[in-house]
C-alpha positions as CSV (number, residue, x, y, z in Angstrom):
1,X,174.3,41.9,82.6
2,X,174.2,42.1,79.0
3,X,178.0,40.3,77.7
4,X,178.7,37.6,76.3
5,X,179.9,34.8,79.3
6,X,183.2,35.3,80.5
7,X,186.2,32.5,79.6
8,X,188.0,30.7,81.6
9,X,189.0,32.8,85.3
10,X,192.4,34.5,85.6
11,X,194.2,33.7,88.2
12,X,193.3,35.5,91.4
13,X,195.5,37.7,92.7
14,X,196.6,37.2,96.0
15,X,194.5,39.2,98.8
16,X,195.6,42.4,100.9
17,X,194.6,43.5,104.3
18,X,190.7,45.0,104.3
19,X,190.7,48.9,102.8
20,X,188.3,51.5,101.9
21,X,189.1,52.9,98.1
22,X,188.2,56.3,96.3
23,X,188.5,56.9,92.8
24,X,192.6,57.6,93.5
25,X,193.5,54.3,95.4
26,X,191.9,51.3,93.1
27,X,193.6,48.3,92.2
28,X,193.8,46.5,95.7
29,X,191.7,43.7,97.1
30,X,190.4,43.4,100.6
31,X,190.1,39.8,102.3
32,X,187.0,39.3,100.1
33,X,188.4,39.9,96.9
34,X,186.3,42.8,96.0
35,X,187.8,46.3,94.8
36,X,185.4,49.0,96.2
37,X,186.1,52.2,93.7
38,X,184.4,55.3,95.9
39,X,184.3,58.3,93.7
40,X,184.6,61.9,95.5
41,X,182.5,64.0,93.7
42,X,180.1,62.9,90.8
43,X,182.3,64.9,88.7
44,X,185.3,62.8,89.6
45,X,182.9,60.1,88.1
46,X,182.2,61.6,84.9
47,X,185.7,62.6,84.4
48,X,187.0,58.2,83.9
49,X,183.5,57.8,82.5
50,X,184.0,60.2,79.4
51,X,187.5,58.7,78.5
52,X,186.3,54.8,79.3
53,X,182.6,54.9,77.7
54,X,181.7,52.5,75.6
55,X,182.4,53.2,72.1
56,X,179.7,52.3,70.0
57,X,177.8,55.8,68.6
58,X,174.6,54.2,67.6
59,X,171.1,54.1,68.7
60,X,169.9,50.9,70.1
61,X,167.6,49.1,72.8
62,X,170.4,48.1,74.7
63,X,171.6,51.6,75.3
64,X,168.0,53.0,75.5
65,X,168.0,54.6,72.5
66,X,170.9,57.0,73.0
67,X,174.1,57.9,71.3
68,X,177.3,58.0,73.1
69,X,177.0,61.8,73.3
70,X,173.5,62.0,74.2
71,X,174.3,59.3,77.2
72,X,177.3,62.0,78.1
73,X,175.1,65.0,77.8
74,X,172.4,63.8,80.1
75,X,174.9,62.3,82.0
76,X,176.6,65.6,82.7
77,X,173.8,67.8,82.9
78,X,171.1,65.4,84.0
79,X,167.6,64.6,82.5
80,X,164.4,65.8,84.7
81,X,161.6,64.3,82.1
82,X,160.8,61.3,84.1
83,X,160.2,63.6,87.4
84,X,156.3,63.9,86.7
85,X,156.3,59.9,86.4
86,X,157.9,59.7,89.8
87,X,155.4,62.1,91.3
88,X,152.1,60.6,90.0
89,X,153.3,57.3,91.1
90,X,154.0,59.0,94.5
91,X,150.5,60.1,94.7
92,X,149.6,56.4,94.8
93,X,151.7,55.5,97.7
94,X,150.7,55.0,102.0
95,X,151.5,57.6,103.6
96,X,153.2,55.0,105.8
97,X,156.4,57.6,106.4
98,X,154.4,59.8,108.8
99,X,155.0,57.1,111.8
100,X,159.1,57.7,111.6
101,X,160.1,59.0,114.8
102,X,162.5,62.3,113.7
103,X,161.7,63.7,117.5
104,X,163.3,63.1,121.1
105,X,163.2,64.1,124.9
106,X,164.9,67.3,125.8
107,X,165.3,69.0,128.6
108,X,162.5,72.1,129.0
109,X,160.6,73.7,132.3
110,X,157.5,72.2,131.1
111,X,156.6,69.0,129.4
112,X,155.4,65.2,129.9
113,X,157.5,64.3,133.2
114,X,160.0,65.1,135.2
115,X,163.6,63.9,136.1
116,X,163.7,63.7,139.9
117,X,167.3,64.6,140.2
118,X,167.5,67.4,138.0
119,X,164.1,68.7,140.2
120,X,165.8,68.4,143.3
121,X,168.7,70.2,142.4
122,X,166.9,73.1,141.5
123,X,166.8,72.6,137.8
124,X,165.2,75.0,135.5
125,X,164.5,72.5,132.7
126,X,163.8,68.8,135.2
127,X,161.1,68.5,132.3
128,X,161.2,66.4,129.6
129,X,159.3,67.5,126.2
130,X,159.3,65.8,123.3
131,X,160.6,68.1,120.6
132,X,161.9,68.0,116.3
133,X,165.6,66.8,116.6
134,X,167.7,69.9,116.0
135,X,169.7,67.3,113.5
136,X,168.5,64.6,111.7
137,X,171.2,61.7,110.6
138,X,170.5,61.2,107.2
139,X,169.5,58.0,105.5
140,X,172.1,56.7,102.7
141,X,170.3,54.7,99.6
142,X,172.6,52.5,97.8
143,X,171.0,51.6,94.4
144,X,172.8,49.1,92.1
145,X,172.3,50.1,88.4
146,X,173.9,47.2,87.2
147,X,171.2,44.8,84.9
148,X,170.5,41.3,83.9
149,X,171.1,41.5,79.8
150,X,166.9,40.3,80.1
151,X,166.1,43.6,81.6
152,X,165.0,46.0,79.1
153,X,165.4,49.4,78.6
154,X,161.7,50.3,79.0
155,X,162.0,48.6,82.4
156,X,164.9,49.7,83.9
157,X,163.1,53.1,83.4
158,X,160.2,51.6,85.0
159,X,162.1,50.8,88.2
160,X,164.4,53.8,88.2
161,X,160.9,56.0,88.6
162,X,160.1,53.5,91.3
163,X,163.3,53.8,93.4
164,X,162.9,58.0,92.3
165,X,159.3,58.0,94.2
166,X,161.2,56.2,97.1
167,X,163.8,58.5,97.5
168,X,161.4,61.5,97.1
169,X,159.3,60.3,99.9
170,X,162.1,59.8,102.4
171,X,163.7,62.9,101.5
172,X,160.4,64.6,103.0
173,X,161.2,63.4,106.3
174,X,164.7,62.8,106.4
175,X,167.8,64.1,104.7
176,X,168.9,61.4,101.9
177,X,172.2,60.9,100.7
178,X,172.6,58.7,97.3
179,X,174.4,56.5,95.6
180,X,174.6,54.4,92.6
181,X,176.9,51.4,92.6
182,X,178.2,49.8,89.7
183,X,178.7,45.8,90.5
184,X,180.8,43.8,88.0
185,X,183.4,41.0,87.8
186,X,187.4,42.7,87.2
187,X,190.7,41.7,88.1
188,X,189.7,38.3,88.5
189,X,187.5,39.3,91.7
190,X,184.2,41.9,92.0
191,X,184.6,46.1,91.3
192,X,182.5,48.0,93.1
193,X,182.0,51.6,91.7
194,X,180.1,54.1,94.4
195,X,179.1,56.7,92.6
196,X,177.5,60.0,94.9
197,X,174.7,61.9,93.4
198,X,174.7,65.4,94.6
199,X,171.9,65.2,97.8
200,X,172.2,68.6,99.2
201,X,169.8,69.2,97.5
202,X,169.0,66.1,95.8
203,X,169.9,66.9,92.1
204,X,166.4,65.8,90.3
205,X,168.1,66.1,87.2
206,X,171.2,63.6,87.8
207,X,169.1,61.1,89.7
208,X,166.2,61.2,87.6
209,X,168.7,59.9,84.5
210,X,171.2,57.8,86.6
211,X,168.0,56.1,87.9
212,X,166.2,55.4,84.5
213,X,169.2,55.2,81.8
214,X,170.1,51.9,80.1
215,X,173.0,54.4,78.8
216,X,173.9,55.7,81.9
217,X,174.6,52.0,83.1
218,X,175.6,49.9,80.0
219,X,177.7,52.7,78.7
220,X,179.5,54.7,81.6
221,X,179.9,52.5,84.3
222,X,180.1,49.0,82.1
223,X,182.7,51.1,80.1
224,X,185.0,51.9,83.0
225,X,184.6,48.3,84.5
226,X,186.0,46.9,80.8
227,X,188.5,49.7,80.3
228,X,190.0,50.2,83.4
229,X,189.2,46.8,85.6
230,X,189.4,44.2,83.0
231,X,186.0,43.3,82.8
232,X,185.2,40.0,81.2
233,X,181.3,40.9,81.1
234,X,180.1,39.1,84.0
235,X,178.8,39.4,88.1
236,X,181.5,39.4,90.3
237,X,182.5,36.1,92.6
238,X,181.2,37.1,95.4
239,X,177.8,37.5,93.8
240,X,178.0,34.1,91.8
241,X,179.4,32.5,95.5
242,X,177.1,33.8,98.0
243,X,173.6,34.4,96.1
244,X,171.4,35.8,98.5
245,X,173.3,36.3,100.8
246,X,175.2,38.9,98.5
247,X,173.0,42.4,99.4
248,X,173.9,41.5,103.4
249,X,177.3,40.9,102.3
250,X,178.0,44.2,100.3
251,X,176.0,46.4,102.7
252,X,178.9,45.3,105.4
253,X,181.6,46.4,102.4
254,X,179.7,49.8,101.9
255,X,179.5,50.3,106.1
256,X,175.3,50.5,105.9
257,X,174.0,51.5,109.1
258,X,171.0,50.1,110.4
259,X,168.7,52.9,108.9
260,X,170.4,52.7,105.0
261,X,169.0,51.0,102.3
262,X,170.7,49.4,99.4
263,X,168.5,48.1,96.5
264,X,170.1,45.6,94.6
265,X,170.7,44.5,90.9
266,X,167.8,44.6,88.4
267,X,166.5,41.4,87.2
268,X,163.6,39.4,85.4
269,X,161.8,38.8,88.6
270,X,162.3,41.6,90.2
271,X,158.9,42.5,91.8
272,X,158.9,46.4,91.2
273,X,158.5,46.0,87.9
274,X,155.4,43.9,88.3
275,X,154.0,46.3,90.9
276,X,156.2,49.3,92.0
277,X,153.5,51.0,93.8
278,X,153.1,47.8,96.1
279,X,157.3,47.5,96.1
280,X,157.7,51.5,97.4
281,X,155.3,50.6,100.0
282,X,156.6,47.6,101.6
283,X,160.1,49.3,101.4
284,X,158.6,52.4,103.5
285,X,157.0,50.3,105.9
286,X,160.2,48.2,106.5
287,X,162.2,51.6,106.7
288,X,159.3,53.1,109.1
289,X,159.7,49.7,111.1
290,X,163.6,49.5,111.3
291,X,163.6,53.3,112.9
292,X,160.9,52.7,114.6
């Protein structure tokens, strides 16, 4: 992230029994140390965001170019300019997705083979047909907007239209609920903001900009980490104590099921930025082989 490094540690306070948080019950630690804020409702989000955003009303790199009202504009009523970007770089992709399995065996009088019980029982439907589920669970994205102070504007646009092109593509085949997360040091442990971007229907508008903005990020959420959680401008413990173990360790916090993704922290190396046509495949093909 982009502060200066943090001073000595407060002391820790001591921990509490495990609990899930929304954006009315913060301030508590679970046996990790980590503060999960949940919002509600975007809204809820941009409510502590507008009285907790960064201060400074200038224009520069580190914000992506925005002023603080700009960054609360778009924030509020979204930005759709970088949709086009998303969907050329969609046009690029495998259509890998068409293997995942949104179909199962119901009953019917005709179909692939029977159920000998239900046949001699006199069953009207003994057949099993492979049919469209009626409903589909969706899939929940996490995607962690929080940046390495290295990462750049330009490409933290870059790999928000990467992560938009994913989402895009699954949302063809299966209902997609997001989230942007928010990961920081506070309180002298980690604060975890989960934000919900409206997802029925996917708002283009709001993900497109919470995808893609340096302000969105450095601005909003960095300004309610230092306003309201004490901040000191750093990762949290847990992500400075387990390293790469951390994703596997937060997608247990979040309660990811086997079928969710969460896409983590934006750094130097991060491969999408080198190649996010490449990186949007492989992360297909690992979704198309985990729900397999």
């Amino acid at each position: 992230m982009a502060w200066p490094k943090r001073s000595k540690k407060k002391e820790q306070p001591a921990a509490q029994p495990s609990t899930r948080y929304n954006s009315t019950n913060v301030g508590c630690y679970d046996d990790d140390n980590a503060c999960i804020v949940r919002y509600e409702t975007y809204s809820d989000f941009l409510k502590v965001a507008e009285e907790h955003s960064r201060p400074e009303d200038f224009r520069t790199s580190f914000f992506g170019n925005e002023t603080r009202e700009e960054t609360i504009r778009y924030a509020r009523y979204g930005n759709e300019a970088l949709v086009e970007n998303a969907n050329k770089l969609m046009d690029k992709l495998d259509s890998v997705c068409g293997g995942v399995e949104t179909s199962q065996w119901e009953p019917s009088p005709c179909g692939a083979y029977p159920i000998v019980p239900e046949y001699l029982n006199g069953s009207p439907t003994c057949m099993r047909q492979m049919l469209p589920c009626g409903e589909v669970s969706p899939v929940k994205i996490y995607v962690c907007t929080t940046s390495s102070a290295l990462v750049s504007a330009e490409n933290l646009r870059k790999r928000g239209i990467a992560i938009l092109a994913l989402v895009m593509k699954l949302q063809a085949i299966r209902p997609v609920e997001l989230y942007v997360t928010a990961e920081t040091d506070g309180n002298g442990g980690d604060v975890i903001q989960v934000i919900p971007i409206e997802s029925k229907p996917l708002s283009l508008a709001h993900a497109t900009y919470c995808l893609t903005s340096a302000g969105f990020a450095r601005r909003l959420t960095y300004g309610i980490a230092y306003g309201k959680y004490a901040c000191m401008g750093g990762w949290g413990t847990m992500y400075d104590r387990l390293g790469s173990g951390y994703p596997e360790w937060l997608k247990g916090q979040l309660g990811c099921g086997p079928s969710d993704l969460y896409i983590k922290s934006a750094n130097c190396d991060d491969d999408m930025l080198s190649d996010p046509v490449a990186w949007v495949n492989r992360e297909l093909e690992r979704f198309r082989g985990e729900n397999a």
